[in-house]
N, C-alpha and C positions, 0 to 999 in steps of 0.2 A: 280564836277564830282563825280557819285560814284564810293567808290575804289573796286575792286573787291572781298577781304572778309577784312575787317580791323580787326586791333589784337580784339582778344575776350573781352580784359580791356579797350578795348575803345567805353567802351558803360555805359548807366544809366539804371537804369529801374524804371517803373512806374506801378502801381498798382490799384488794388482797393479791393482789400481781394479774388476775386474769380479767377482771372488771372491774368497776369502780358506783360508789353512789354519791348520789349531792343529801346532803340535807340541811334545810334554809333554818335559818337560827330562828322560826317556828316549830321547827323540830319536826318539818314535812320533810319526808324522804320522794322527793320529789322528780328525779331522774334516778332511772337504772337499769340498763340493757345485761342481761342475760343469754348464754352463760360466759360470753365476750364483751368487749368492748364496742365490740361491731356488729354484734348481736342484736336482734329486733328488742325494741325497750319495751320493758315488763310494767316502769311508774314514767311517767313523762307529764305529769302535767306543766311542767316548766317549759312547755311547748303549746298548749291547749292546758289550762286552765277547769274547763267542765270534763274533757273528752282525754286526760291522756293515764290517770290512774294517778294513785299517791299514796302514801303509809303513812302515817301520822301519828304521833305518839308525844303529847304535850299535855299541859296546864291544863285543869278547864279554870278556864276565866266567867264563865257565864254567873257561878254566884258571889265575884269576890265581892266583899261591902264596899272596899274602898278601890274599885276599879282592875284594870288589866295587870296584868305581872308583866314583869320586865325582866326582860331575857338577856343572857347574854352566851356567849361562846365561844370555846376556845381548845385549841389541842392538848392532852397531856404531855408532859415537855418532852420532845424526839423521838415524837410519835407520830402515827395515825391514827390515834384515835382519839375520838370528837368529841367534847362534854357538850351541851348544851343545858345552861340553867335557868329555874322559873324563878323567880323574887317574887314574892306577894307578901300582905300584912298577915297573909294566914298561916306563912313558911315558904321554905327553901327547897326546893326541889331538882335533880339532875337528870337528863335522860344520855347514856353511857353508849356511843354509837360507834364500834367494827366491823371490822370483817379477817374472821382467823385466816391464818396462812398455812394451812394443812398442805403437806407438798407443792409449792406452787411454780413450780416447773412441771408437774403433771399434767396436762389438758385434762380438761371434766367437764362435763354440765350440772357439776357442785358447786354453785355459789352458797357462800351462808352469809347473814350479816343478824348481829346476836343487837340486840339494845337494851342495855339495863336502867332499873327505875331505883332511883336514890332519893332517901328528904334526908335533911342535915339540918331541918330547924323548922318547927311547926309542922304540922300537917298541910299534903298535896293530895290534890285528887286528878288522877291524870285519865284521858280521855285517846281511846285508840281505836283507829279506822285501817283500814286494810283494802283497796280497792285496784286489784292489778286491772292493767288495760294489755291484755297482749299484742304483739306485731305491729306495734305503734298503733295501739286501738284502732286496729284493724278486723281483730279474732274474736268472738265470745268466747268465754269460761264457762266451766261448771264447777259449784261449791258444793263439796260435800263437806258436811259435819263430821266430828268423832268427839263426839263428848260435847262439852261446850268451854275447852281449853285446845282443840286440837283442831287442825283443817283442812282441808288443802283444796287449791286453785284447780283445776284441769284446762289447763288453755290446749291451744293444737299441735305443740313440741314438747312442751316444757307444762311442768307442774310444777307448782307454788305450796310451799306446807308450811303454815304458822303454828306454830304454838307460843302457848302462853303460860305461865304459873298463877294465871285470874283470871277468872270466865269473861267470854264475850259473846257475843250470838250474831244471828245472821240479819241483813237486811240486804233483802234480796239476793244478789250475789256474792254481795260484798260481809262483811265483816266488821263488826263495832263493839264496843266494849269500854269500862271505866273499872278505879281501883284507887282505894286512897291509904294513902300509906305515912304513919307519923315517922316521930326522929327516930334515924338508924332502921328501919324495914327497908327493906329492898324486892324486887319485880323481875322479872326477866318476860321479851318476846323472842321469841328467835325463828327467821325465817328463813328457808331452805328453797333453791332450787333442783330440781331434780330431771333426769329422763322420763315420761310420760311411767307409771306405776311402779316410779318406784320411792321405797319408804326411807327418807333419812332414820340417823337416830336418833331417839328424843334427848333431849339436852332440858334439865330441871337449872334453876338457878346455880346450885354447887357446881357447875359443869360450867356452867356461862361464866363465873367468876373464875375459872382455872382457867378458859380460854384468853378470860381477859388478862391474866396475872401472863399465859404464855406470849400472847399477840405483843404485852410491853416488853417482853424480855427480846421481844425477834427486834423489834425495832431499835432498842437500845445497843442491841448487839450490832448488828447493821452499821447505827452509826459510828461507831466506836472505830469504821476502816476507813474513817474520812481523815484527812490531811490539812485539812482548814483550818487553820491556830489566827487568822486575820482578826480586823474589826469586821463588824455586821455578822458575827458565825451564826446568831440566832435565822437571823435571812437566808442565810445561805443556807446552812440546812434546813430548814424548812421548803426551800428551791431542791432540796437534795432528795428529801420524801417527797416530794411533789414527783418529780421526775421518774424518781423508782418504781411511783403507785401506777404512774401512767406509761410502765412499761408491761408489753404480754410477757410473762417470764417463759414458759415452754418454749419461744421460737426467740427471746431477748428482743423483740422490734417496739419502739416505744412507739406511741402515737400521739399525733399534734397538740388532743384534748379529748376530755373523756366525751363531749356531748354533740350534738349536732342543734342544727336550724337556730342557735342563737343569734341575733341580728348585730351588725355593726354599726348600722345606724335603725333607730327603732320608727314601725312603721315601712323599715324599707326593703326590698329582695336582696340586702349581701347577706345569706341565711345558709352557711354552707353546713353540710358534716363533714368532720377533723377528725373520726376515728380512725383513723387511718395511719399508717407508717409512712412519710413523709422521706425518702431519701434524705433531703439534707435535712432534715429537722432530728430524723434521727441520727444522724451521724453529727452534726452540733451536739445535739444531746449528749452525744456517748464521749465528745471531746468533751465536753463542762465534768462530767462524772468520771473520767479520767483526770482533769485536773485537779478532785479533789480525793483522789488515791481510788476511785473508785475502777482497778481496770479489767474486775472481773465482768462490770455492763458492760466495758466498752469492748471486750472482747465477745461478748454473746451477739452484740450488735454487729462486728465483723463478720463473725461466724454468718451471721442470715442476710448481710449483705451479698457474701461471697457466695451462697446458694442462691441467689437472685442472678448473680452474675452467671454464674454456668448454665442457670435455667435455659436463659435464651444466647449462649454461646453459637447454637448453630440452627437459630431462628431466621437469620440474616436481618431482623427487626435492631434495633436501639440496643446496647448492650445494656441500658436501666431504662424502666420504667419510672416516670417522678413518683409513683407509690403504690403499695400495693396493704392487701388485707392484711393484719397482723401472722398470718398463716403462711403469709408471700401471694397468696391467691392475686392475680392482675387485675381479674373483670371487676369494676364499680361503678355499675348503673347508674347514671343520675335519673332519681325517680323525685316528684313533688308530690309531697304526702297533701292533697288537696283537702282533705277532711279534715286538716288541723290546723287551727285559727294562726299558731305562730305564736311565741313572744309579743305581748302587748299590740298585739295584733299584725304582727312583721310576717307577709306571706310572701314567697311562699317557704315552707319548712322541704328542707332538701333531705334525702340520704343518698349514699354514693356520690360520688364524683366526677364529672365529664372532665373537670383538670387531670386526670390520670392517662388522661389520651396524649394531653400536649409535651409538645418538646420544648425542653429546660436545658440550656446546655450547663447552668452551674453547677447541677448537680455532682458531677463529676468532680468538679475541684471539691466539695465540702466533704464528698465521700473520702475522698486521697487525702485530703489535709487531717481530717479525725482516724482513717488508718493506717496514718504515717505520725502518727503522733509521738510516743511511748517508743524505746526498746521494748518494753514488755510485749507492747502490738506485735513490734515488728516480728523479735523471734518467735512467740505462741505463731505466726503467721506459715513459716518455712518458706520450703522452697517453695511447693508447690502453691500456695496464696500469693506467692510473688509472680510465679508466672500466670496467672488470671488477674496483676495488677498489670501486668503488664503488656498484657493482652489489648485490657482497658484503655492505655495509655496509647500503648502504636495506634486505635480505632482512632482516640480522640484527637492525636496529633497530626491525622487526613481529615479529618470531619469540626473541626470546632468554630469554623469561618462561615455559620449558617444564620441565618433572622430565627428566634423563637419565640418564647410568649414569653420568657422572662422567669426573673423569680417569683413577681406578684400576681403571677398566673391569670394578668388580665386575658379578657376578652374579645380585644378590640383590633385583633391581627398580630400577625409576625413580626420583630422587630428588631435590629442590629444592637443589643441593651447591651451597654456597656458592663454590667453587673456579669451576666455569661460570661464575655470575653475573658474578666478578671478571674473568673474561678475556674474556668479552662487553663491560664497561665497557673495559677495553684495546683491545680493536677498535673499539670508535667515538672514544674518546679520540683516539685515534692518528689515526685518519679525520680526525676532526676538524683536529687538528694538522696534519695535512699540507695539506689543503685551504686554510688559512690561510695556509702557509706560500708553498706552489709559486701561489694565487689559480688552485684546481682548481672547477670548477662541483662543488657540493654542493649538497643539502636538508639544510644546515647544522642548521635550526630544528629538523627532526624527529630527524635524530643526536645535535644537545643534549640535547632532550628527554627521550631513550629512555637516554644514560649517564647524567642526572641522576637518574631513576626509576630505576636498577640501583642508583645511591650511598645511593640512601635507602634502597631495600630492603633492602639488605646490613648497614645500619648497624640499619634497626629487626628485618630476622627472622632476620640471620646472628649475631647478636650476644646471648649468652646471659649474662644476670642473673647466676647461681646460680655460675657456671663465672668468669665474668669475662673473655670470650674469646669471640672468633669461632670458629663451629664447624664439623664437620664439613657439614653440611646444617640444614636450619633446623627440622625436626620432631625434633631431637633434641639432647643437649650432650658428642656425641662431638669429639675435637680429631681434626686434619686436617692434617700438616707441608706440604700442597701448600700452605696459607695461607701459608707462608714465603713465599712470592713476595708481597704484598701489599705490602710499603716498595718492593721491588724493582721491581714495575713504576709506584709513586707513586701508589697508589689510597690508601696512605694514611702519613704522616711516621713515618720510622722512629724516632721517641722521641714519638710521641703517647702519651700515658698509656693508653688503648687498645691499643695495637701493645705497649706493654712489656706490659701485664699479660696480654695474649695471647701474647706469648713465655714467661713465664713459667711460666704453665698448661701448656705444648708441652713444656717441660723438665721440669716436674715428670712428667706422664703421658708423655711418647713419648719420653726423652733416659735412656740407658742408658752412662752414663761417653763420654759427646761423642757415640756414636752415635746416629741416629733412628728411630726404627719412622714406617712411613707412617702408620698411625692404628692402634686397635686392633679384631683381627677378632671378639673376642669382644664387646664392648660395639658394635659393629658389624655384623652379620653380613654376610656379604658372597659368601655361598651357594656356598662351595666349605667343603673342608671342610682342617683342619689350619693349624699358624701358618708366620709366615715370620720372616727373619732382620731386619737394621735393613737400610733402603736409604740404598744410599750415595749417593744422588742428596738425599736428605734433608737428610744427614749436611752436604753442601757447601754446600745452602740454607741449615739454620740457621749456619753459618760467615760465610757471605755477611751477612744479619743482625744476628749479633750484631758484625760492623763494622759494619753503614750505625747501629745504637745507640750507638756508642762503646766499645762492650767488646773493645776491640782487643785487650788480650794474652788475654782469654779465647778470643777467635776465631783469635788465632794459635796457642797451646796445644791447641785443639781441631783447628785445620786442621793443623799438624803431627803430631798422633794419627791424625786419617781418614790424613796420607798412609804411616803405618808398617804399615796393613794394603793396603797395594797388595803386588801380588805380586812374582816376582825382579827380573821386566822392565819393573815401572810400570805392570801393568795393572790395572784393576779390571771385575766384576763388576755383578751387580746389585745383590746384597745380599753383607751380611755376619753369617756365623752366629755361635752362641754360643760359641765358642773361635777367631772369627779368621779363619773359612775363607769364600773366595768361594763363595758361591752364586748361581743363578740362570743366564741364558745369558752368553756370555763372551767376549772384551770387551764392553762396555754403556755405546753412545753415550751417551745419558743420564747418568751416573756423569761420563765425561770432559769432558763440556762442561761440568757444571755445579762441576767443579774448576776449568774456566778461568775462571767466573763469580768463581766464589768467591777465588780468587787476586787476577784483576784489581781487585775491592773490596778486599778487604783490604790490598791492596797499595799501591794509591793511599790508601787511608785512611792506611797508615801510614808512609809518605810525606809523605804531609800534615803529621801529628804529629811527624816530623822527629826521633826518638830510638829508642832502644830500647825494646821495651814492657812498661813495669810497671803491675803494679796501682795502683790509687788509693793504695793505704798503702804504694806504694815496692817491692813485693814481687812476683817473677818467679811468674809466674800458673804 
């Protein structure tokens, strides 16, 4: 039976670089926009329940003697692709869930995701539904038959073509069908997006098992360019294929998460969509996949930063936008899809974004700190990437002394946020640094000048008496966990008596048994209404931290807690609520790169110390 919305952490996702799908360890294919990530979604019932479409390819449970099967699931190892399996007294059944990677630097409106049926013990009788919703079930379809193994959807862009290797037949629009198969038989579905009349090719089981025999080969190969020899490597690359699925590969722009309108707190309107390229998330991203040898993303990610940058070189507007479509496209309507209930009933369900309007001045520093990372960067870069960095740099070095919204892209007005200040001082720093290094033509003396007045002003108006701690913004003595980056990008020594008693204030007010809240919304307002869980993007910052301090078995006790709320398959979310559960949209770049952060510090730190780690007094933290 399907359940009616199952936890958000109880799902996999599978890929193929241009879009991505969830499917909940029901073995509901339950989100999946076409032929993008930012593309109007084809299954969504992970948003609306009755109204948003679903694939379904599982167990039937309805005659077992002795009750429900038990499921479990899990990735094939250094992969993306999904097993999910039925246990029952009747046998053992697999459904075998990807998606090929047929040139996926190509743009197309060819998605395919293939699912194969496996028993390994007794006989399964598996049960498949097919019910697309297009344009966020906004569209009707028309089904036509071809057989009664063959189908296809006709929504109003995009066509939908299933087939199967077992009959199924129509009800109503939709699509239903069963097949029961003892030990060692196997099944195949395979469904196809396409341009409005046109025909994939069919794909018989022998076809589906050589996609799947190649889809393991890409991935093994893939990761075989990592550099990760740490503890935690299983985590880490799993954070590594997370990363790469949720990057567009044709334009390399990854995006925050594959889904939209999942809630932060349930019940409540923090319901945003994250399909989207995030300047600093993608440039975070593309530094964590650089540090693990990966620096051909991080160069595809330059590449589409620095065509954003020229785009609006002579716009006289902002020289970034804080995000744009995976395409670069700017405009992102915020629309509220009113006809769909939301997550456990969390309205309203957004697409687009009105945060792509606001001014972020940090973006700039995480842009220049991830493509000043590497010599490899630097030289792929030349000359000419140097002078559109430095373009960037002279704008920011008159302009960086302004109120914005911030990183957490509240709502609640413009504001002097210490967190800007600091990543404005990282983009000229960095500027600086590199033009020393490569002997790049700079206005060296005015980029000095304008990071040295950020270090002072940081130090005399971000920096609160009363609190003992750098603060959220400088009219006020709210804490702020984005300041966890401060040792991290060397704006200031992580055991400066400053930096500890500034961690320590962070722990006392935002640290909830290792987890972190981003700051708090009540001593904050932050003009939306309702609280959220701790973010695990935090969570990993202060890890990272309390290693570069020396509190090594603290930080490994705490990094091994954050990783026991990762879901069955390694993933995480945005946040994490008050009993445990993922919240927010699902997987969440953000979250995985900043485990890879936090790993490689800690890992190298303890490394360094060359034992096991105990406390000061000898005792397992």
């Amino acid at each position: 039976m399907r359940r009616v919305y199952p936890p958000i952490g109880e799902h996999g996702m599978i890929g193929d670089l241009q879009s991505c799908a969830l499917v909940s360890s029901d073995g509901v294919l339950d989100f999946f926009c076409a032929p993008r990530f930012d593309s109007p979604s084809v299954f969504a019932s992970l948003v609306d329940h009755d109204k948003g479409g679903y694939f379904r390819l599982a167990a039937d449970d309805s005659e077992l003697e002795f009750g429900a099967s038990t499921v479990r699931q899990l990735y094939l190892p250094e992969t993306a692709i999904l097993v999910t399996r039925f246990l029952s007294h009747h046998g053992v059944g697999e459904v075998v869930d990807f998606m090929p990677l047929a040139d996926p630097e190509k743009a197309s409106a060819n998605r395919r995701v293939i699912r194969i049926l496996r028993v390994v013990r007794g006989s399964v009788r598996f049960e498949l539904e097919c019910r697309p919703r297009f344009d966020y079930a906004r569209a009707p379809h028309e089904l036509v038959l071809r057989g009664d193994r063959s189908a296809v959807f006709r929504g109003p862009d995009l066509d939908l073509h299933l087939q199967s290797t077992f009959p199924f037949r129509r009800e109503g629009e939709d699509v239903v069908g069963s097949v029961t198969l003892g030990v060692g038989e196997t099944a195949a579905v395979v469904m196809d997006t396409t341009l409005p009349g046109r025909i994939p090719e069919p794909l018989g089981l022998e076809q589906a098992e050589q996609e799947h025999e190649r889809t393991t080969k890409f991935w093994h190969g893939w990761l075989r360019g990592s550099a990760f020899q740490g503890r935690w490597q299983t985590m880490v690359h799993r954070s590594a294929i997370t990363l790469k699925l949720l990057t567009y590969a044709p334009t390399g722009a990854p995006v925050a998460s594959a889904t939209f309108g999942l809630p932060e707190q349930f019940g409540g309107e923090r319901n945003w969509d994250y399909r989207y390229c995030w300047v600093r998330d993608g440039a975070l991203a593309s530094r964590a996949m650089a540090e693990l040898g990966f620096v051909e993303e991080a160069d595809a990610f330059r590449r589409w930063l620095t065509d954003r940058l020229r785009e609006r070189k002579h716009t006289g507007r902002e020289p970034l936008q804080i995000m744009y479509r995976v395409d670069g496209e700017p405009l992102l309507v915020e629309e509220e899809l009113d006809h769909l209930e939301g997550y456990e009933k969390s309205a309203p369900v957004r697409i687009g974004n009105a945060a792509a309007d606001q001014l972020q001045l940090d973006v700039y520093g995480e842009a220049i700190w991830a493509l000043t990372q590497s010599r490899e960067l630097a030289e792929v870069s030349g000359y000419q990437g140097w002078q559109t960095l430095a373009e960037v740099i002279d704008w920011l070095s008159g302009n960086w002394d302004r109120p914005d919204e911030g990183i957490w892209e509240t709502r609640g007005g413009r504001k002097d946020f210490t967190f800007s200040r600091l990543m404005c001082w990282v983009a000229l720093d960095r500027g600086i640094r590199l033009a020393h290094t490569y002997a790049r033509p700079a206005d060296l003396a005015k980029w000095t000048a304008a990071r040295d007045e950020i270090l002072r002003q940081v130090m005399d108006r971000g920096w609160s008496e009363s609190r003992q701690a750098f603060v959220q913004h400088y009219n006020g003595d709210v804490l702020d966990a984005s300041l966890l980056f401060m040792p991290i990008v060397g704006f200031i020594s992580p055991r400066d008596p400053l930096w500890l008693s500034t961690l320590e204030a962070i722990e006392a007010d935002l640290v909830t048994d290792s987890l972190v809240h981003r700051y708090d919304p009540e001593a904050s307002p932050d003009g939306l209404r309702g609280n959220e869980g701790t973010f695990s993007l935090c969570t990993f910052l202060y890890v990272d931290a309390l290693a570069r301090a020396g509190r090594l078995d603290q930080a490994r006790y705490t990094f091994d807690k954050m990783l026991t709320y990762a879901n069955h398959v390694g993933l995480f979310g945005e946040e994490i609520g008050p009993t445990g559960e993922q919240l927010g949209n699902f997987p969440q770049a953000f979250t995985h790169l900043s485990l890879i952060f936090a790993a490689t510090t800690l890992g190298g730190q303890l490394k360094q110390r060359g034992q096991r780690g105990t406390t000061p007094h000898g005792r397992a933290w």
